[in-house]
N, C-alpha and C positions, 0 to 999 in steps of 0.2 A: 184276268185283267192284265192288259201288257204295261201298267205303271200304275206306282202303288198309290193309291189314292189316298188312305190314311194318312202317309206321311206328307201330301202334298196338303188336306185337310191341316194337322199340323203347324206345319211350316206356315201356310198363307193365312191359316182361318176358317170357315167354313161362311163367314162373310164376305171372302172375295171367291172362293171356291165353288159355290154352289151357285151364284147367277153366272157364274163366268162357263159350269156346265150346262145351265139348264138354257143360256143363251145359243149356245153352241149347237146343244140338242134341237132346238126349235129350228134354227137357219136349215141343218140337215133335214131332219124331216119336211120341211118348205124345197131343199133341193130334189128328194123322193119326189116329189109330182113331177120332178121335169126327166126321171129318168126315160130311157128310151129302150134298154135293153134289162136282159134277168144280170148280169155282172154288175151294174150298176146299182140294182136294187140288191142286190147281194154285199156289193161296198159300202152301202149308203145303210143298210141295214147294220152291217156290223159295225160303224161307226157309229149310228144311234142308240144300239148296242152298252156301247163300253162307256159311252158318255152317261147316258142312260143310269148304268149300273155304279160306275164311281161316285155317284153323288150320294149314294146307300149311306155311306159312311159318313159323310159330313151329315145327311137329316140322322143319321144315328148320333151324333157327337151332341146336334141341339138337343136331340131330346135326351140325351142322358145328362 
């Protein structure tokens, strides 16, 4: 993960933290249908990616 999501859980919350990921994820995945090439579906993949996966930590924070 290229920024640590814990500590941004943290700092913000995981009540402004996890729609403000899972808003993001969504728009990407919405931009995936408009790709036109494999580099873009490779960009647009590792960005849904890391957004994807940082929110791990904030649904682990609610549930513990």
């Amino acid at each position: 993960m290229l920024f640590p999501s814990c500590v941004i859980v943290s700092h913000y919350g995981p009540g402004k933290w996890l729609p403000t990921c899972e808003l993001i994820w969504g728009i990407l995945t919405c931009c995936l249908s408009l790709a036109t090439n494999a580099k873009t579906v490779y960009g647009l993949r590792f960005l849904i990616g890391l957004f994807e996966g940082s929110a791990w930590p904030g649904y682990f924070t609610i549930i513990r």
